[in-house]
N, C-alpha and C positions, 0 to 999 in steps of 0.2 A: 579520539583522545578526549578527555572528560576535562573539565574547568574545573578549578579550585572553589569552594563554594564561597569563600569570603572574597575571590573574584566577582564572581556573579551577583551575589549584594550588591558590592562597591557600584556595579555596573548599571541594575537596576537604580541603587538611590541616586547614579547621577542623571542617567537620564528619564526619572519621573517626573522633577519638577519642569523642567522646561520644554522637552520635546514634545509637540501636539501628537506622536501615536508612539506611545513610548515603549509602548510592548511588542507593534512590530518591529520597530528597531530592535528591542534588546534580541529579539530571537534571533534578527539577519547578524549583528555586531556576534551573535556567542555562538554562531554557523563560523563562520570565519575565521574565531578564533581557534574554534575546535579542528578546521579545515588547514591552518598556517601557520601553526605554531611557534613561525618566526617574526609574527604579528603580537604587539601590543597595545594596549590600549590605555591612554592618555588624555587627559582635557587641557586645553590651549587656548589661548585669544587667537581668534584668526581676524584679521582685516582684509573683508570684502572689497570689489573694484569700486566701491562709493565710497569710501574710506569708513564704513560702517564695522567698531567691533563688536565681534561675540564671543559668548568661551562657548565653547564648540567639543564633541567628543574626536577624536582623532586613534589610526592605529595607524603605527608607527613600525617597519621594522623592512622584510623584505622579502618578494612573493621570486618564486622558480620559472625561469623560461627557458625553453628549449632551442640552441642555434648550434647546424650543422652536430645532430647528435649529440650536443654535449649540455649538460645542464648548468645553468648560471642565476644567482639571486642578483636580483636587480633591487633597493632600498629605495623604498617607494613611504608617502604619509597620504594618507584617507579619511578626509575630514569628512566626518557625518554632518549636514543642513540639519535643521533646527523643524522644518514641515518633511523630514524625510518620510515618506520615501516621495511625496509630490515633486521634491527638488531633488536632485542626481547628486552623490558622492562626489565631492571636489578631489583628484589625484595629485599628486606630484611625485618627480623622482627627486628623491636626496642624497646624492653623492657624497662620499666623502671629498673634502676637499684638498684635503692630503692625497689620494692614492686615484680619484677618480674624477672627471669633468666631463661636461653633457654633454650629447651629441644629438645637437638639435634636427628634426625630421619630419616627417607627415606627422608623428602624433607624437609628438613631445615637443616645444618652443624653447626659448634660449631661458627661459626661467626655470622652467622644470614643470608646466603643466601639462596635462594630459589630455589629448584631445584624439576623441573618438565617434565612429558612426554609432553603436552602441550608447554612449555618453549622451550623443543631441535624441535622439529617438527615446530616448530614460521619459521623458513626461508623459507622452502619446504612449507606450507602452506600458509603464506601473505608477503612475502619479493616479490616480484614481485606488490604488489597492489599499483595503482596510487591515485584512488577515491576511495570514499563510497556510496554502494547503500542507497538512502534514503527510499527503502522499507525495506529495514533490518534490522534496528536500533537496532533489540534485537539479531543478530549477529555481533554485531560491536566485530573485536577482541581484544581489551581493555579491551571489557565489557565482553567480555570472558576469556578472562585472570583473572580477579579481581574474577569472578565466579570460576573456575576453585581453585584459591589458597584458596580462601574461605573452598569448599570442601575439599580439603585436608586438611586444617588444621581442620576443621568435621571429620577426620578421624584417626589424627594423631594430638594433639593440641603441638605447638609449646613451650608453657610456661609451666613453674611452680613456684606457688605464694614462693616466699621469706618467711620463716617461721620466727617470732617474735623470740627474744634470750628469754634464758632460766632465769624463776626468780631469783636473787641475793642468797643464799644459807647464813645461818646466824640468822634463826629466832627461838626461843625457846620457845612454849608456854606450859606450864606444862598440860593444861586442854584440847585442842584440837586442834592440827594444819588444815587447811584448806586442802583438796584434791585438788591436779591441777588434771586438766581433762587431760590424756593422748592421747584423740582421734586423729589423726592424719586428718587435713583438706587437703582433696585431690581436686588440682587447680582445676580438668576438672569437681567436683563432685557441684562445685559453680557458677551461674555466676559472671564473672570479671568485675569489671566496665569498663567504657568505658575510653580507653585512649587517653588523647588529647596531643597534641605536645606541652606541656609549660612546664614552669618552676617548675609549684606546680604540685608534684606526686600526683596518687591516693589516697585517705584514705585505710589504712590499715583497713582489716576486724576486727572486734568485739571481742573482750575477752570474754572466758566463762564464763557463769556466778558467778564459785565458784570463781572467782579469779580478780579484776580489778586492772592496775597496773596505779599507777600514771603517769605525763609527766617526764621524765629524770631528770629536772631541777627543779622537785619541792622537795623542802625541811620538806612538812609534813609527819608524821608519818603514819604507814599504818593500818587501821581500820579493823581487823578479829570480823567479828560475831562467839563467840566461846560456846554462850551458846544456848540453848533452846531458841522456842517459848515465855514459860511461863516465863522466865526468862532473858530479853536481855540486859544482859550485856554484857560489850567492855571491851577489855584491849587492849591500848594504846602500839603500840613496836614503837622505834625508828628505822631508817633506819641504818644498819652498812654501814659504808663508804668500797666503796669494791676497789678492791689493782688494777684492771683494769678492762678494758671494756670486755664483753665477747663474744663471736664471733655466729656468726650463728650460728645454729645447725640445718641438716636435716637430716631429722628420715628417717630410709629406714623402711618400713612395715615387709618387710619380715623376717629382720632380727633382730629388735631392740626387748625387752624383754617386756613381757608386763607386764603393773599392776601387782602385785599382791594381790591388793585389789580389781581389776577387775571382776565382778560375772560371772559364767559359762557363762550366756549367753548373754552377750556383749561380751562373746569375740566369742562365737560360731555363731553370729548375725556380727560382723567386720569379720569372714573369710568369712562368705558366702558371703560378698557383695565384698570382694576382689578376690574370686572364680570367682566371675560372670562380675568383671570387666575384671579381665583378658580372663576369655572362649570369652566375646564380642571382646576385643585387636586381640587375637590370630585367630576371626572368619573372622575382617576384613582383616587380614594381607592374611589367604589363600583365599580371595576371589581378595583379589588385585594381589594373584599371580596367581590362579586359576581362570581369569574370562572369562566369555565365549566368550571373543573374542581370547584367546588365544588356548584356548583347539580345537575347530575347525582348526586353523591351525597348530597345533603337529599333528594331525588328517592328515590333510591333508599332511603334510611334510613324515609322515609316509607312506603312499601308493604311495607318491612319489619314498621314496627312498626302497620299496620295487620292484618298478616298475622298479626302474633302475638298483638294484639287479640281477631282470629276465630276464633284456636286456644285463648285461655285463657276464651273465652266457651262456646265447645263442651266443653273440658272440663270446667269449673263444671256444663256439665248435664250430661255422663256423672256425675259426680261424686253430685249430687244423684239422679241415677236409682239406682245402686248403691246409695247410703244408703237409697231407699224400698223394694227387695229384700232387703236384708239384715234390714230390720224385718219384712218378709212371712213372711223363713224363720227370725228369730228366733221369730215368732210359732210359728209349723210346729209348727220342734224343740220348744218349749216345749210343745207341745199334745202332742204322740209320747211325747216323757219323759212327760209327767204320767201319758198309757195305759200307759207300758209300766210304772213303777211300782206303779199300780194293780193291773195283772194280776200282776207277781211276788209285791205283796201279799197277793192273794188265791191264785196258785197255793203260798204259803209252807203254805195251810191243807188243801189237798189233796195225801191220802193216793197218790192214783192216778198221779202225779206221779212217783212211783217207778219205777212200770215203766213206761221209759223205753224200751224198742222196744216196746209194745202204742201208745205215743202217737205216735211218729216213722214211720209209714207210709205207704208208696207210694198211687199213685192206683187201682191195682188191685190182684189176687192176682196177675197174671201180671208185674206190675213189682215186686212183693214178691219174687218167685220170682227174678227177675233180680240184684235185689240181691243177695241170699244166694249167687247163683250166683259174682256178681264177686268178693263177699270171701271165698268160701273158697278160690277160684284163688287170689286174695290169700295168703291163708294158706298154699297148698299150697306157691307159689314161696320164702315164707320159712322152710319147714321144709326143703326142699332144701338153699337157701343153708347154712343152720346144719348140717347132715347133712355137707355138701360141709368146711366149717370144721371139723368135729370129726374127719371123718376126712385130711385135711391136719395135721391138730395131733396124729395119730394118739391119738385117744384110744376111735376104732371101727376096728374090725377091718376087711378092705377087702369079706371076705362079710357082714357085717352092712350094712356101709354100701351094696353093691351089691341088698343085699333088700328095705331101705325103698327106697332111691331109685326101684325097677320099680315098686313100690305104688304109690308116691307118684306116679308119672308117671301110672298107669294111671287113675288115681282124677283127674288134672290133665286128662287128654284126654277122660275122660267128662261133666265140668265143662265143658269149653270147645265139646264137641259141643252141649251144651245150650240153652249161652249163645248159642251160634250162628240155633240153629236157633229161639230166641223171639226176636232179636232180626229174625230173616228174619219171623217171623211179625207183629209188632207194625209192623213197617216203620220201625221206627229205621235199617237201615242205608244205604237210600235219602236221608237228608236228609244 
């Protein structure tokens, strides 16, 4: 269904100046329109829960849901936020308050807002979106939103019809009083007309037939058919003037008393069908709590933390295992120090102690003889170096420096022939 185009103006100029993405709104706001045609759109002061006003876009009117096969408009208002789409559509339901009052539930409060899993999940899901894919038009999220509340309230219907007051009490007829019909009309068991945003309420459903009651303000008297078929006559009662007005009455099912001119089975025919409205109530509520996106992850939440169970019991005994090693090699160390103590004690008192290469020797004379070989190489190479430094720094002549350096070499290759020839002999240089 196509928009009017002085629609679509009006729409863009109001929300250009103030909305920060004013074009994806206008696209989602003129989806919607085009999608609900029982949807209007309107600008309004809304006061936020910080008592903060704003005029705000708003559509106004009333979206279709489905209960027990039968279709019903529910009159719903959709304030567009001012950073949409970052912030979520604010919902409410707007009853008339003539014909209709709220029936507070999982996602509707006693005010009339809207509260949904789709609703809190709106920032983490499209608060980041700039554009609209134009291949997705039937995931536009407005039009998912609108769907969405739809279904819930197919699940849970938000209203319940206002019940007519009860007839004036006062009327004496010696030959037969009329029977009012007790039956109790249950809102979700009807559909609701459709409710528009004006001034004139819905018509009120239908009086049963034993009973039609005049308009408030009329002054004629009330006609009881009180005889037979074969015999139709009327007596005339006037209206008694009644002392005030009387107030609603709403019947609870469960508790209120029934007829007792009621036959067995009308009333054995209203339990069963209020058995079986409720077993449906109570089948959707554990499916909404039981549904299988949930149960897979208790599932999986469970072998989680059975898993981690397994791993903080294994660790507890690494745990315990370490503390009984660390006691082993406390012990140790403590045994070691105490020897080694002891002995620096006692070597404090010996002389011999001193000469400190007659104690530090090899396992034989020929590995004795090895060492002494290595470190005086050792030493040969660092008298070079320092020889090499001093005449660089000129502080020897280049014939002096050339007379040790040939010493010192000759005396370095007799050294290393040595070392060679015990280390061939001993068989170190095989490993």
């Amino acid at each position: 269904m196509g928009l009017p185009e002085s629609l679509l103006k009006w729409l863009f100029q109001v929300l250009k100046p103030q909305y920060h993405n004013s074009v994806l709104c206008y696209q989602d706001v003129s989806l919607i329109l085009m999608k609900y045609s029982s949807l209007k759109p309107r600008t309004r002061v809304f006061a936020d829960n910080k008592g903060q006003d704003q005029l705000l876009l708003s559509l106004y009117g009333s979206i279709p849901c489905k209960l027990h096969n039968m279709t019903y408009e529910v009159p719903i208002t959709i304030w567009i936020p001012l950073d949409y789409p970052n912030s979520h559509p604010i919902i409410y339901v707007t009853p008339s308050n003539e014909t209709h009052v709220l029936n507070p539930n999982n996602y509707v409060d006693a005010n009339g807002k809207v509260y949904h899993p789709f609703i809190s999940q709106w920032h983490s899901v499209y608060g980041a979106d700039k554009y609209n894919d134009p291949k997705k038009v039937q995931e536009n999220r407005l039009l998912k939103l609108v769907e969405v509340i739809g279904d819930a309230f197919g699940r849970e219907f938000p209203l319940f019809k206002r019940h007519a007051p009860p007839p004036i009490p006062g009327y004496d007829n010696p030959r037969q009083s009329p029977r009012l019909s007790t039956k109790e009309v249950d809102p979700m068991s009807t559909p609701r007309p459709e409710v528009r945003a004006s001034s004139q309420p819905p018509p009120l459903p239908a009086k049963p037939k034993e009973y039609q009651s005049p308009p408030p303000d009329s002054n004629r008297p009330l006609n009881f058919d009180t005889s037979s078929p074969s015999t139709p006559s009327q007596q005339n009662l006037p209206i008694p003037q009644a002392t005030a007005a009387a107030p609603y009455v709403y019947k609870d099912m469960l508790s209120s008393n029934f007829d007792q001119s009621r036959n067995g089975d009308e009333q054995h025919s209203l339990l069963t069908s209020l058995h079986k409205s409720l077993s449906v109530l109570l089948e959707q509520d554990l499916k909404l709590l039981y549904n299988e996106n949930i149960l897979p992850q208790l599932q999986r939440i469970e072998k989680e933390l059975i898993a981690l169970k397994d791993l903080a019991s294994k660790d507890d005994q690494l745990v315990k295992y370490y503390q009984t090693q660390i006691k082993k090699n406390k012990q140790i160390l403590e045994s070691k120090i105490s020897e080694a103590s002891y002995m620096i004690k006692n070597l404090s008192y010996d002389k011999s102690v001193d000469k400190i290469d007659e104690i530090l020797v090899a396992e034989t004379v020929v590995f004795n003889q090895l060492y002494d070989l290595i470190t005086e190489e050792a030493s040969i190479n660092d008298t070079i170096d320092t020889i090499t430094k001093s005449h660089d720094s000129g502080f020897i002549d280049t014939d002096l420096f050339l007379k040790y350096t040939r010493q010192l070499s000759r005396e370095k290759f007799m050294v290393i022939a040595l070392t060679k020839k015990i280390i061939t002999s001993i068989g170190i240089e095989n490993k």
